[in-house]
N, C-alpha and C positions, 0 to 999 in steps of 0.2 A: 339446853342451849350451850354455843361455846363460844370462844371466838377464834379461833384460829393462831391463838397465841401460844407456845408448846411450852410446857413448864417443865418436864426433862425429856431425857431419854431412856429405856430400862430396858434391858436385854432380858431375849426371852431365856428364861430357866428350863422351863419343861412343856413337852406339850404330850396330851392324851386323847386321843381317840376314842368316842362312844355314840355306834351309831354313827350317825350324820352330822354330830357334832364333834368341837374341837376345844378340848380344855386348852389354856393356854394358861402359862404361870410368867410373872412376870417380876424381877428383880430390879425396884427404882428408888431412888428418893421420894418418891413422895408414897411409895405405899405402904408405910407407917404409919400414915395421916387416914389413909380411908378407912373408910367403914364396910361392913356387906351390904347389898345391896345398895352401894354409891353407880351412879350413872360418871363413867371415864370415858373419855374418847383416847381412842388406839391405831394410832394410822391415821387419823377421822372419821372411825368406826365408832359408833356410842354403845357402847358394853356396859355389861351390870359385874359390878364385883362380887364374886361367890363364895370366895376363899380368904383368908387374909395369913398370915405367918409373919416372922420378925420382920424381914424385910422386903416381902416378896406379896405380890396379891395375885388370883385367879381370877378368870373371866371365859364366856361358855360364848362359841361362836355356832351360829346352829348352819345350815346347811344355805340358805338362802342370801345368808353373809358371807359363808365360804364361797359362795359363786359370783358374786359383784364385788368384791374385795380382795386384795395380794395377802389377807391373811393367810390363807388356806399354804400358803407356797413357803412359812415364815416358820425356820429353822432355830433350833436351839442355840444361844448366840447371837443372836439377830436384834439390832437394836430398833425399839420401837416407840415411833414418838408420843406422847402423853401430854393430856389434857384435863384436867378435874372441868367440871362443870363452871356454868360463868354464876358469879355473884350477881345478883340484881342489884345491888349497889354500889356497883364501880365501874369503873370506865370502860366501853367496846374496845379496846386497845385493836382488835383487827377488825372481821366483819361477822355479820350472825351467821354461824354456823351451826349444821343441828346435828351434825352427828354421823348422818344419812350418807351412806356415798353410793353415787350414781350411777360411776361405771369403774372403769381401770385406764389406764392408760400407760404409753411405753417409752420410755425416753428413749429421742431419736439422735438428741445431740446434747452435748455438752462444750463448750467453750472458758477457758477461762479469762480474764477481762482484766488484766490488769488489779486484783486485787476484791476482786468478784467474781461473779461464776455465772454464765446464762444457761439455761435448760431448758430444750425444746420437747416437748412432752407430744405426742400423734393418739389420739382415738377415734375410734368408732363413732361417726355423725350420724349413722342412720339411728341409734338410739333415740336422737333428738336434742341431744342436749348442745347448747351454742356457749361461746365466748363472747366477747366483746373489748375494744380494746379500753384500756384502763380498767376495765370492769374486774371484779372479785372470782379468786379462784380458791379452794382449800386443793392442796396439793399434800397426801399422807398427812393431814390434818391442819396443814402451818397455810393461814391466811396468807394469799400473793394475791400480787396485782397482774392481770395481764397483759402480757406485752406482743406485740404483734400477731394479734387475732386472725385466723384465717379457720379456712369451714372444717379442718378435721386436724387440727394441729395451732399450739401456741406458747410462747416462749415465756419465761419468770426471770429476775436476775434476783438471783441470792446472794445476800452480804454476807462480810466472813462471819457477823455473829450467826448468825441463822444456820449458817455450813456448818460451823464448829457444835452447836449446841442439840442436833438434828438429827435426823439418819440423811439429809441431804447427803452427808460428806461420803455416802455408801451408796449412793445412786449414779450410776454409769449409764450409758448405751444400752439401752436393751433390758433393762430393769425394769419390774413393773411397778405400777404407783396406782392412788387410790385417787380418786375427784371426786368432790363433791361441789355440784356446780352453784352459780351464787339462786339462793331463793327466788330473789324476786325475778330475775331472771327465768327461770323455770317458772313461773305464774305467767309472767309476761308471752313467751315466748308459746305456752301452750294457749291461751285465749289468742294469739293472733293465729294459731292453727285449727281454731272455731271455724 
């Protein structure tokens, strides 16, 4: 479990190919601390650590996550947001997030705001998956609230800490991005299609 609150950024170092899987290496502050086989969210992708070195940790994306995920497309350089696992003894600071991401989605717009920044993000509805407005989004991992909900597209506003600490500040027009839409939401939303 996570919650949607990004503890750094880490640029990818290296990435390897085997098979249908994608090593991926990744240079952060915080992977000095993990361990092998720690559960990290990457994107808001929940990965298992494989590898570890001074400052850099590996993680194995198999084939099923390259195809619901903008991993697959995420180039040497490429900062990528980061999540250690949630502690059960401390505060939800965002919302439960599991890891899971649902679909992708494309940034259709970007605006800036006077000292903030909104981001209209557009996916695929026939997947199923719905918004709501105020309701919970994981957008590349970072808990958001959603802002004007409509049936295949919906808008976030990002503050400057969130832009600056994120790979937000590298997401333009046309960029892909990961979702993972809120749980209860997807329970809910599937029992009313009972």
């Amino acid at each position: 479990m996570f919650t949607g609150i990004i503890e750094a950024a880490g640029v990818v170092s290296a990435l390897r190919k085997e098979g249908g899987n994608l090593h991926i290496s990744i240079s952060s502050p915080v992977s000095g601390e993990l361990k092998i086989d720690q559960s990290v969210a990457h994107n808001g992708v929940c990965l298992t650590v494989v590898a570890l070195n001074d400052h850099s940790h590996t993680v194995t994306a198999i084939e099923e996550t390259l195809s619901k995920s903008n991993l697959g497309s995420l180039k040497e350089g490429d900062l990528v947001n980061l999540e250690r696992c949630m502690l059960m003894n401390g505060r939800l600071d965002g919302h439960i997030v599991q890891g899971h991401v649902d679909q992708t989605a494309v940034c259709a717009d970007l605006k800036e705001m006077d000292g903030s920044w909104m981001f209209t993000f557009q996916y695929d509805p026939s997947v199923g998956n719905i918004t709501v407005e105020k309701g919970s989004i994981t957008v590349n991992g970072v808990s958001l609230t959603v802002v004007n909900s409509q049936d295949d597209r919906f808008l976030v506003a990002i503050i400057p800490y969130t832009f600056e600490h994120t790979n937000f500040r590298h997401i333009k027009p046309g960029i892909t991005v990961n979702l993972e839409f809120d749980i209860i939401g997807k329970y809910v939303a599937k029992l009313f299609r009972r």
